[in-house]
BAZAVEX-704310 format. One record per residue (C-alpha): x, y, z; residue in three letters. Coordinates in steps of 0.1 Angstrom, whole numbers, plus 5000, padded with zeros to 4 digits. Each point is the difference from the previous one (the first is absolute). Example, Ala and Ser with C-alpha at 12.3 -4.5 7.8 and 13.67 -1.06 7.14 Angstrom:
2
512349555078ALA;501450344993SER;
END
This chain:
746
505062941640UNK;497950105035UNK;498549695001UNK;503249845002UNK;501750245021UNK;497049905026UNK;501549665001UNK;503450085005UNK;498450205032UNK;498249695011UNK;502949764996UNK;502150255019UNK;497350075031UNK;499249625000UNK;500849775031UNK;502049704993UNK;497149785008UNK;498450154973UNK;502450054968UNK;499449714986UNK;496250075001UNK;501050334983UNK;502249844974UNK;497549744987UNK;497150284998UNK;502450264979UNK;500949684981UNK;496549934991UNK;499150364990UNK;503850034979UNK;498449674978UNK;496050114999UNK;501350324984UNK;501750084965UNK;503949995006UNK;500550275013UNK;504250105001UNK;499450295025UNK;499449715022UNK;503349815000UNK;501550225029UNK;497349905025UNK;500349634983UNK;503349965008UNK;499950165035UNK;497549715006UNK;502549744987UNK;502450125024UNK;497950015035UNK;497749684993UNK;500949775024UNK;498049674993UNK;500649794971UNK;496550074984UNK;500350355005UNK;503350024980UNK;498649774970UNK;497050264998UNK;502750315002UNK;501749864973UNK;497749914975UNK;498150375005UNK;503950104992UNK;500149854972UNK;497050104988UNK;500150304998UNK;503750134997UNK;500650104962UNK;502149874970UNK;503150215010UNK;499849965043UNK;503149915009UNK;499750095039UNK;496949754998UNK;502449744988UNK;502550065027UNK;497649985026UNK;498249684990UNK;503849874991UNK;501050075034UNK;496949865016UNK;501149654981UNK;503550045011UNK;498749975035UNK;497749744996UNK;502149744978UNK;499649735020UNK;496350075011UNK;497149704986UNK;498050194994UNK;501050374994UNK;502949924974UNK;498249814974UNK;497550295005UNK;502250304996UNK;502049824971UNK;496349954983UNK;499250355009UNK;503450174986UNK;499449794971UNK;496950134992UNK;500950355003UNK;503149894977UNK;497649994973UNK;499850384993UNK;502650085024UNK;503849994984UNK;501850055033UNK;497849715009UNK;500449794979UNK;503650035004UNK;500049925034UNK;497849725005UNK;502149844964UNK;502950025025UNK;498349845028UNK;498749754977UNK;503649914983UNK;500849925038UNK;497849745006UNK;501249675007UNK;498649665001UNK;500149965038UNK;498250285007UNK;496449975018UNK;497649854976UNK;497250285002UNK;503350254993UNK;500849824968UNK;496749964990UNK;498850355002UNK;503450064980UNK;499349744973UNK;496850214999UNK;501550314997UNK;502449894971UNK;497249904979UNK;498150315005UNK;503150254993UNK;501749754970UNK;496450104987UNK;500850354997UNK;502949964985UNK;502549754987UNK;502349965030UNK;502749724994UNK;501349985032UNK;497049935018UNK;498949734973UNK;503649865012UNK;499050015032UNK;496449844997UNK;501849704982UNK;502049945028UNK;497850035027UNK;497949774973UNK;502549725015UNK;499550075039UNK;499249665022UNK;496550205017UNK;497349834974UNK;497750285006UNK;502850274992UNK;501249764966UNK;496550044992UNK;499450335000UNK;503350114984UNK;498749734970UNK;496950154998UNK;501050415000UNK;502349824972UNK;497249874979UNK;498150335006UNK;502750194988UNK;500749754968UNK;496150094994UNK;500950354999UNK;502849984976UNK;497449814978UNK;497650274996UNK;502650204990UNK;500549814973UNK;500350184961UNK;498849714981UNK;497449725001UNK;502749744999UNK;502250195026UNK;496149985019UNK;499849634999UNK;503749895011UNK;499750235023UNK;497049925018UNK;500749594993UNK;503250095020UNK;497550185028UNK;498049725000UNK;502949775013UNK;501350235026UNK;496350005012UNK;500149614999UNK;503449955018UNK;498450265030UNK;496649835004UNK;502349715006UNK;502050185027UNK;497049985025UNK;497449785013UNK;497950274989UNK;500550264977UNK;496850184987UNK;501450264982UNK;502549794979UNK;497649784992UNK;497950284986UNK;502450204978UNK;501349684987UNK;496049874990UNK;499450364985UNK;503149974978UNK;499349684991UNK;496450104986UNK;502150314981UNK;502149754981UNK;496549804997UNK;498250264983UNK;502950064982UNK;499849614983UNK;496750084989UNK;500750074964UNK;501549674998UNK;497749765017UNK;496950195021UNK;498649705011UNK;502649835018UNK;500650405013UNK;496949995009UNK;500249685019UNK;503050115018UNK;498650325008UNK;496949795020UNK;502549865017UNK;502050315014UNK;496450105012UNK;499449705020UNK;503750055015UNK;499150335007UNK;496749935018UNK;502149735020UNK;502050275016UNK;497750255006UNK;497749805015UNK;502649925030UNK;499350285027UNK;502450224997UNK;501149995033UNK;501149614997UNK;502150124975UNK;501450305012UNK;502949905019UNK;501750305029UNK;501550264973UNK;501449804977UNK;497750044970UNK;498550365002UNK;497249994974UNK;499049655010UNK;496850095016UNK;498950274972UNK;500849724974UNK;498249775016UNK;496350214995UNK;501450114963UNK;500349614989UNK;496649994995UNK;499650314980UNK;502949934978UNK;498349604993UNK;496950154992UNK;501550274975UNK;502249724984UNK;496949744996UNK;498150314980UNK;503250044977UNK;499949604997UNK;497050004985UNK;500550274977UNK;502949864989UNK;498649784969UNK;499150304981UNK;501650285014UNK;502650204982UNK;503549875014UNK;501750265009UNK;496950155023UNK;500749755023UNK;503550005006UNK;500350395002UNK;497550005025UNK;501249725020UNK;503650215000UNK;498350305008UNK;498049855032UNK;503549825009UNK;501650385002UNK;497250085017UNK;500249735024UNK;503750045003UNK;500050375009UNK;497249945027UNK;501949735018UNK;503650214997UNK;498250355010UNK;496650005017UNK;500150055042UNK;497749665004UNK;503749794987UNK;502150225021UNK;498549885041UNK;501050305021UNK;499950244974UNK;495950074995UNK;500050345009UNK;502550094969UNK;497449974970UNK;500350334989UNK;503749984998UNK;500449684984UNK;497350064974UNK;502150344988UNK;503049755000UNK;498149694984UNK;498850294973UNK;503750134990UNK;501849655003UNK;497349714985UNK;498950254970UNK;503749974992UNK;500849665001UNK;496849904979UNK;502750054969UNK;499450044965UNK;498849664989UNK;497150065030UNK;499450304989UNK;498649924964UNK;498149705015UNK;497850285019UNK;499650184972UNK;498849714977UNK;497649885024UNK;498750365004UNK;500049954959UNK;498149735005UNK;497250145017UNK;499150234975UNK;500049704971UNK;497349855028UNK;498450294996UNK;499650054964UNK;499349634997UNK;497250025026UNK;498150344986UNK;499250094961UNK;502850184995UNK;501750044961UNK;501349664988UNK;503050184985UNK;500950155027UNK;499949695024UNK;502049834972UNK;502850285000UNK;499949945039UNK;500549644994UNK;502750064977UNK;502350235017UNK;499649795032UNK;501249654982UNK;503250244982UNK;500950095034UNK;499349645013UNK;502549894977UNK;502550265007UNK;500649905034UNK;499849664994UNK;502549994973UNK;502450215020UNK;500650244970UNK;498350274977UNK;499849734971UNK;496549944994UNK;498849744972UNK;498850104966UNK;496449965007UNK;500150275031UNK;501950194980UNK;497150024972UNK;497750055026UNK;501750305018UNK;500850184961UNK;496049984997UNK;499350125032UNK;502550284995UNK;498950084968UNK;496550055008UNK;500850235030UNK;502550214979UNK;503349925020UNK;503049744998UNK;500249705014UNK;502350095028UNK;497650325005UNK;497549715006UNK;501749785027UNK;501350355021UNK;496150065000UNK;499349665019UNK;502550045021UNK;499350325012UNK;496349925004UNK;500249645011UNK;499450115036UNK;496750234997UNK;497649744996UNK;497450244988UNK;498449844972UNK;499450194972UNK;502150275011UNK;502949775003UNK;498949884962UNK;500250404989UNK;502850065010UNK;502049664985UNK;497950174969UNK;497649684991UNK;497350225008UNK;499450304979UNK;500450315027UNK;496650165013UNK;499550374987UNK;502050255013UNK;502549705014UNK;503450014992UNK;500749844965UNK;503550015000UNK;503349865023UNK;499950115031UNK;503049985031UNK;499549935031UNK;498950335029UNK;503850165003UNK;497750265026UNK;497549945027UNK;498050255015UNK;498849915035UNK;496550195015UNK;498949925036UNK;496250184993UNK;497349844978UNK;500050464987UNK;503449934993UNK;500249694978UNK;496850174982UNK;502050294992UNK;503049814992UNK;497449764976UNK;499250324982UNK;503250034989UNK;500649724979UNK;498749764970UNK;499649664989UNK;499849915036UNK;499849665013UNK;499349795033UNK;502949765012UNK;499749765029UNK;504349905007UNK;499849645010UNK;500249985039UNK;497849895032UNK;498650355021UNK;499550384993UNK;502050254981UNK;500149754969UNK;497550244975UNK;501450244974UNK;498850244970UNK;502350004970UNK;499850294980UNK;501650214971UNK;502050315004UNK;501150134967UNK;503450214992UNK;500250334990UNK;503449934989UNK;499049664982UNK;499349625013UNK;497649955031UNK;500049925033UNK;498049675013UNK;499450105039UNK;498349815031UNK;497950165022UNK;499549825032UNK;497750145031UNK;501449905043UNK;497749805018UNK;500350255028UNK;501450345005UNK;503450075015UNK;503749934991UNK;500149635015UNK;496649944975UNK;502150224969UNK;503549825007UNK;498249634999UNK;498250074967UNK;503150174982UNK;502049725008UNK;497249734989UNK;499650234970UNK;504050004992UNK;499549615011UNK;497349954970UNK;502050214973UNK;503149944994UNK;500850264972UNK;498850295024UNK;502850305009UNK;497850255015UNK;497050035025UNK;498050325002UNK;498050055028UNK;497350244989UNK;496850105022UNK;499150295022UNK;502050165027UNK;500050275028UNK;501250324989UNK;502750225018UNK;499250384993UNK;502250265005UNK;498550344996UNK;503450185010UNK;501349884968UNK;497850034971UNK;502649804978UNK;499749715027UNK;496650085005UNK;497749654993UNK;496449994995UNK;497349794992UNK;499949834973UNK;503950054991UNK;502349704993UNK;502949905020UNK;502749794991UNK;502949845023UNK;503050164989UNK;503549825002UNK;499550035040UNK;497449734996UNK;497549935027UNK;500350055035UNK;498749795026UNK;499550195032UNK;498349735022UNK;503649784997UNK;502550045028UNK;500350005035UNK;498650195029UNK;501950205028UNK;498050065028UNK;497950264982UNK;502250044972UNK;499749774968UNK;502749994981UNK;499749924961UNK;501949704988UNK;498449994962UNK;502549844973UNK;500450224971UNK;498449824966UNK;500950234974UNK;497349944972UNK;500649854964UNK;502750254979UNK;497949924969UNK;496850095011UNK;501450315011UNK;501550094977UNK;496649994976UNK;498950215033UNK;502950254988UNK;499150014961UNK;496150115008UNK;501850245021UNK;501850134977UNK;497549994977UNK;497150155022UNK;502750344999UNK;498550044964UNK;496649975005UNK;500049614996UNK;497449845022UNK;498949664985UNK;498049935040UNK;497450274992UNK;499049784969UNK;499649735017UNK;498250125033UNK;497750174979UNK;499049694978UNK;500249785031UNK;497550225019UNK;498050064971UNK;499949555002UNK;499049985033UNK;497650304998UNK;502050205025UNK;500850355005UNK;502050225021UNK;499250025031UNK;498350335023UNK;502950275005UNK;498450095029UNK;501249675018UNK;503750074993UNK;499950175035UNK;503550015017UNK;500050085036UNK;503050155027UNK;500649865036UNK;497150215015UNK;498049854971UNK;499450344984UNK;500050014960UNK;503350034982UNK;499950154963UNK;501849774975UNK;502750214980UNK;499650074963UNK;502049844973UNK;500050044970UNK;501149594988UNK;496549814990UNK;498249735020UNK;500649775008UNK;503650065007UNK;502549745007UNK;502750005026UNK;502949795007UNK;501149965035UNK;500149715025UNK;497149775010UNK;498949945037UNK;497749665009UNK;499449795025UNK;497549775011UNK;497850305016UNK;497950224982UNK;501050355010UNK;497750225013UNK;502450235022UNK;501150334983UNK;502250045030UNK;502249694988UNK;499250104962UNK;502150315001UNK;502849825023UNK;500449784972UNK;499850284971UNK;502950215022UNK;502849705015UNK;499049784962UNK;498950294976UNK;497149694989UNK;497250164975UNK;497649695009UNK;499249775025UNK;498549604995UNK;499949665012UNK;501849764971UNK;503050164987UNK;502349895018UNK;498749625002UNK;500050014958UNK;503850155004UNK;501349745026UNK;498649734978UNK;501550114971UNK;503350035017UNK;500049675015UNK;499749844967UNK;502650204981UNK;497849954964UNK;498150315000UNK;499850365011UNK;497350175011UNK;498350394997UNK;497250135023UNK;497450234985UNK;497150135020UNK;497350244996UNK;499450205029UNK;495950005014UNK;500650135038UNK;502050225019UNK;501249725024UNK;497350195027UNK;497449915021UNK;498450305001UNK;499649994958UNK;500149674991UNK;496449954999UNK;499650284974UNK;502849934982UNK;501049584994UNK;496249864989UNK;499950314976UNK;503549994986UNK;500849615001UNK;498449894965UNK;501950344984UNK;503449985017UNK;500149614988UNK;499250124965UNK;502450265001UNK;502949765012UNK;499449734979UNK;499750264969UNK;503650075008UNK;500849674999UNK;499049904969UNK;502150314990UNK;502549875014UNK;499949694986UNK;499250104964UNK;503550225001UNK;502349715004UNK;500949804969UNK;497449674996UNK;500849704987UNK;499849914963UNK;496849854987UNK;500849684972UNK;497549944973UNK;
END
C-alpha cells in the first residue's frame, strides 16, 4: 500500500506539464506488476487528472487491470471517463474496449458497458461500432447474452463494409463457440458445418479477410478428417489442398493483409498459416493408416486451441498487450468451459491414445495392450452410436475382460473412464485392472482422493509420505508446474478408507498455497477438504501453562480459522487489519472434536504414529536443551509444568502471511489482540482458495519448530523442522483415519 501511497504524493505535487509524464510511468508500473487492488485509488486519481489522450488510454487500462471482481467505484470512474469522451476517435472505442475487458470478471462492468453496448447505433463513428462489435463477441463469450446477439445481427446489416464485416465475423466466432459446446458428435458436425458458412459469408465481406478465411479452412479440414472412415483417399486429397490454400495466405505479408482495425488477428494469422499447413500435411500423410478418429479429435482439439488464442490472447486484442496476465486468468475460467462435453472425451481419448502408442512401441504384455485396445473401440462406439448400446461382440469382449479382473462390466467402463486421462502406462493399465496389481498395490476398487493434504517443505511432504500406503505418482494433464501428486491410502478406524492426494507448492507463501489448492481442487473433482499440514512458528505463553505452546506440540485452526495479518490498509503508522473471516471445514472439525474427546480418556492414536514415523525416517527427538524460550531483555524464561503428554495439541486461530516471522515483539501482539497458538506463511492462501471455489473445506495443522525469534531460531527450526513435520502429519493421519472411509467393493 506505501508504494502506492507514493504515487498518489507524486500525482498530487506534480506540475501540470508533467502529469501526464506521471500518469504513463504509474501506468507502466500498475501493468509490470501482479494486479494489485490496493492500487485502484491512485489508478483512478490518474484517470481523472490525465490530460492528453495517450495519457488517459494508459490510466485506464492500468484501471482496469488491476481493480478486482467486485470494484464498483472502478467501474464508475472508467464509466464516467467514457461518458465524457463519447464522441472522441480515439478515446471512446478505447474506453468501451477497456470497460469491456474489465466486464469480463467485473459484474457491475459488465452491466454497464452491456448498456452502452445496447445503445449503439448504426450511424455511429465506425471505429466506435467496431470496438463495440468487438466487445459483443468477447462478453456473448462469457455468457449467453440474447440481447446483444440481437444487436450484433443488426449492426450485421449496417451500410459501413468494414463495420458489416466485423459484426459477420464476431458472428461466425461466436457460432464456432456454440459448436464446441456441442453434447454429441452429430450435434459437432451441424454445428461446425453451420460455422463454416458464417466463416464463408465473412471472408466474403472484405477484400481481405485473413481470419475468416482461416477458421473457415480449419473447419473445413475438421469435417475432412471426419470423412475419413468413409473414403481417406479423396480426404486425403482434399486435405493437400486446404494446405496449399493455407500456404497461399500465409505467405502474403501480413501487413498487405491487415487492413486499419478491421480484422484484429490478421497479422498473427498471417505467421500461424504456415504452422497450421505444415501440421495438416503431417496428418495428410498419416491419414491412409491412421486410426480415424485420431485425426479428427486432434484436428478439433487444435481448432479450440486456435479459437481460444485468436478470442483471448493480447497479440488479437491491438492496444491491449500489457493485459496478458489478465486475460490469460480470464481465457483459463471461460475457454476451459466452453470446450463442452463432446471436447472433453476427444482429449481424453487422444491422451488414451498415447498410451496404446506406447504399449505398441515397447514389449509390454500382449494382453494387456489387447484389453487397452478393447476398452478404447467400446468407448469409440459409445460416442459414436450416441447411446450405451454396444453390439454383441463388445459386449463378449467386455464380460471377458471383466471376468478376468474380478468386477462387472459396468465396474469395467467407470475404470476407463476415470483413468482415461492419466496416460501413465502401466499404471493406467492397473488401475482399469488388465494388469495384475504390483505387491503391496491396491487390489481392490478404489474412489477417487475425497482429501488433499498440501506441504510447502520437501520435510513436510516426507513426513506426510510416512503416513500413508499403496502410494502412487500422478502427473494431472496440464502445461506448467504444480501438476505432480502422490496418491495414497488412509485406512478407517471406523471401516472403509480414505484415498488422499498429497501435493507440495512450488514456492512458499499464501499466493504459492492459494494457486496449488485451487489447481489441486481444479484436477479433482470429488475433493471436499484441503489440509494444509507442515511446520509453523509457535506462540508461547508461559503466563498460562494451559495456553502454554512448545516445541514440538501441534496446533490446529480452530473455528476462527486463519488469520492473515499482512491484509489491510495502513494509516500513517497505524495498519489496520482488513482479513475476511474463512471459518474452516465443520467436518474436519468436527473429527478435530471426537480425538478431543477421546484424548480426555487417555486416547492418543498421534503418538503411534510419530513414533513409527520417526522410527522410518530414523529420527528422534530432538536436544531439550534447545527448547530455550527467552523474555524481552533476552533473559531465560522457565516453561511451566503440565502434566498432559507431548506432544500436545491446541486449538486456537492461525496467523500467516507471506513473511517469515522472526519478531517476538509482533509474536505476542498477535497472541494478545488474536489469542493465535501458531504463526505460518500458507494458511490462509489454502483457506481463500477453498472458499472461492465453494467445493471443499479446508483444516490447518502445524507442528511448531521455532519460537517465531531471532535471537532462537538458529537453535531451534534446523533442529526441530524434520520432528515438528512428523508430529503434524502424525495427527493428520489421525485425523483422517477417524472419519468414516469409503466402502471397498470386491
Amino acid at each position: 500500500m506505501s508504494e502506492w501511497q507514493d504515487w498518489v504524493t507524486r500525482l498530487d505535487s506534480a506540475a501540470d506539464a508533467d502529469v501526464d509524464d506521471v500518469i504513463d510511468e504509474l501506468a507502466a508500473q500498475i501493468l509490470a506488476s501482479p494486479p494489485d487492488p490496493s492500487a485502484t485509488a491512485v489508478a483512478m486519481r490518474a484517470l481523472a487528472s490525465a490530460k492528453s489522450d495517450l495519457s488517459v488510454h494508459s490510466a485506464a487500462i492500468a484501471l482496469a487491470y488491476t481493480a478486482s471482481a467486485d470494484d464498483v467505484e472502478a467501474v464508475e470512474s472508467l464509466e464516467r471517463a467514457f461518458e465524457a469522451r463519447r464522441r472522441h476517435a480515439f478515446l471512446a472505442p478505447s474506453l468501451l474496449g477497456t470497460l469491456s475487458l474489465l466486464g469480463l470478471r467485473n459484474a457491475a462492468a459488465r452491466v454497464g458497458v452491456t448498456r452502452y453496448l445496447l445503445r449503439l447505433r448504426t450511424e455511429d463513428p465506425r471505429p466506435l461500432l467496431m470496438a463495440g462489435l468487438k466487445a459483443i463477441g468477447l462478453l456473448c463469450d462469457r455468457e449467453n447474452e440474447p440481447a446483444l446477439r440481437i444487436k450484433l445481427f443488426a449492426l450485421a446489416g449496417s451500410d459501413d463494409i468494414a463495420v458489416r464485416a466485423e459484426a459477420r465475423q464476431q458472428i461466425a466466432m461466436l457460432k464456432l463457440a456454440d459448436a464446441l459446446l456441442a453434447d454429441s458428435h452429430a450435434g459437432l458436425i451441424a454445428s461446425l458445418a453451420s460455422a463454416k458458412a458464417a466463416f464463408e459469408v465473412a471472408g466474403e465481406s472484405e477484400e481481405v479477410r485473413p481470419d475468416a478465411s482461416l477458421f473457415r479452412l480449419m473447419i473445413d479440414a475438421v469435417l475432412q478428417f471426419d470423412g475419413i472412415e468413409f473414403n481417406r483417399e479423396a480426404a486425403a486429397v482434399r486435405v493437400g489442398h486446404l494446405v496449399s490454400e493455407l500456404r497461399e495466405m500465409g505467405g502474403r505479408r501480413a501487413e498487405q493483409i491487415f487492413r486499419m482495425d478491421r480484422s484484429p488477428a490478421a497479422s498473427q494469422i498471417a505467421h500461424r498459416c504456415e504452422v497450421v499447413a505444415s501440421a495438416l500435411e503431417a496428418a495428410a500423410k498419416e491419414v491412409a493408416n491412421a486410426a480415424r478418429w485420431t485425426n479428427f479429435d486432434r484436428s478439433v482439439v487444435r481448432l479450440a486451441e486456435c479459437y481460444s488464442e485468436v478470442r483471448y490472447r493480447s497479440a488479437a486484442l491491438p492496444g491491449y498487450e500489457r493485459t496478458g496476465q489478465t486475460i490469460a486468468g480470464v481465457a483459463d475460467q471461460v475457454v476451459k468451459l466452453r470446450l463442452g462435453p463432446v471436447l472433453a472425451r476427444k482429449v481424453g481419448r487422444e491422451s488414451f491414445e498415447e498410451v496404446i502408442r506406447h504399449y505398441e512401441a515397447g514389449e509390454s504384455l500382449p494382453e494387456v495392450l489387447s484389453g487397452l485396445q478393447e476398452l478404447q473401440r467400446v468407448a469409440l462406439e459409445v460416442e459414436r452410436s450416441g447411446t450405451h448400446s454396444l453390439s454383441e461382440e463388445a459386449i463378449g469382449n467386455i464380460k471377458a475382460l471383466a471376468a478376468a479382473a474380478g468386477c462387472t462390466p459396468e465396474e469395467m467402463i467407470r475404470r476407463f473412464s476415470v483413468t482415461i486421462e492419466q496416460n501413465d502406462e502401466d499404471r493406467l493399465a492397473a488401475y482399469a485392472k488388465l494388469l495384475p496389481s504390483p505387491p503391496g498395490k491396491r487390489s481392490m476398487k478404489m474412489p477417487l482422493p475425497t482429501i488433499g493434504i498440501i506441504v510447502a517443505l520437501p520435510e513436510e511432504f516426507d513426513a506426510m509420505r510416512a503416513m500413508i500406503s499403496n502410494e502412487n505418482r500422478y502427473r494431472a494433464p496440464g502445461s506448467g508446474g504444480g501438476r505432480e501428486y502422490l496418491l495414497g491410502d488412509i485406512l478407517s478406524v471406523r471401516q472403509g478408507i480414505h484415498q488422499v492426494v498429497i501435493a507440495q507448492t512450488m514456492d512458499m507463501g499464501n499466493t504459492s498455497a492459494a494457486s496449488r489448492a485451487s489447481k489441486m481442487l481444479m484436477d479433482f473433482d470429488e475433493l471436499d477438504a484441503i489440509i494444509m499440514c507442515g511446520i509453523a512458528g509457535g506462540v508461547p505463553n508461559p503466563a498460562d501453562p494451559q495456553e502454554h505452546v512448545r516445541l514440538g506440540d501441534v496446533v490446529i485452526s480452530n473455528r476462527k480459522g486463519v488469520v492473515q495479518y499482512d491484509f489491510g490498509k495502513q494509516k500513517g503508522r497505524v495498519f489496520e487489519e482488513r482479513h475476511a473471516p474463512r471459518p474452516p471445514s465443520a467436518r474436519l472439525l468436527e473429527a478435530v472434536q471426537m480425538l478431543e474427546q477421546d484424548k480426555l480418556s487417555g486416547q492418543r492414536p498421534w503418538d503411534a504414529h510419530l513414533r513409527n514415523g520417526l522410527a522410518a525416517r530414523s529420527l528422534t527427538i530432538p536436544n531439550p536443551s534447545t527448547d530455550v524460550l527467552l523474555d524481552a531483555k533476552s533473559g531465560h524464561v522457565e516453561h511451566p509444568a503440565v502434566a498432559e503428554a507431548r506432544p500436545r495439541v491446541f486449538l486456537g486461530p492461525i496467523a500467516s502471511a507471506n513473511v517469515v516471522q522472526g519478531d517476538f515483539r509482533k509474536r505476542d501482539q498477535l497472541r494478545d489482540q488474536h489469542k493465535v497458538k501458531a504463526v505460518e506463511m500458507e494458511g490462509y492462501g489454502v483457506a481463500d482458495a477453498t472458499w472461492e471455489f465453494e467445493k471443499a473445506g479446508y483444516l490447518v495443522v502445524r507442528g511448531i519448530c521455532d519460537y517465531c525469534d531471532v535471537r532462537t531460531k538458529h537453535l531451534q527450526t534446523d533442529a526441530w523442522k524434520r520432528y515438528a513435520a512428523m508430529a503434524a502429519a502424525a495427527y493428520v493421519r489421525a485425523l483422517i483415519e477417524a472419519m468414516p472411509g469409503t466402502q471397498r467393493n470386491g
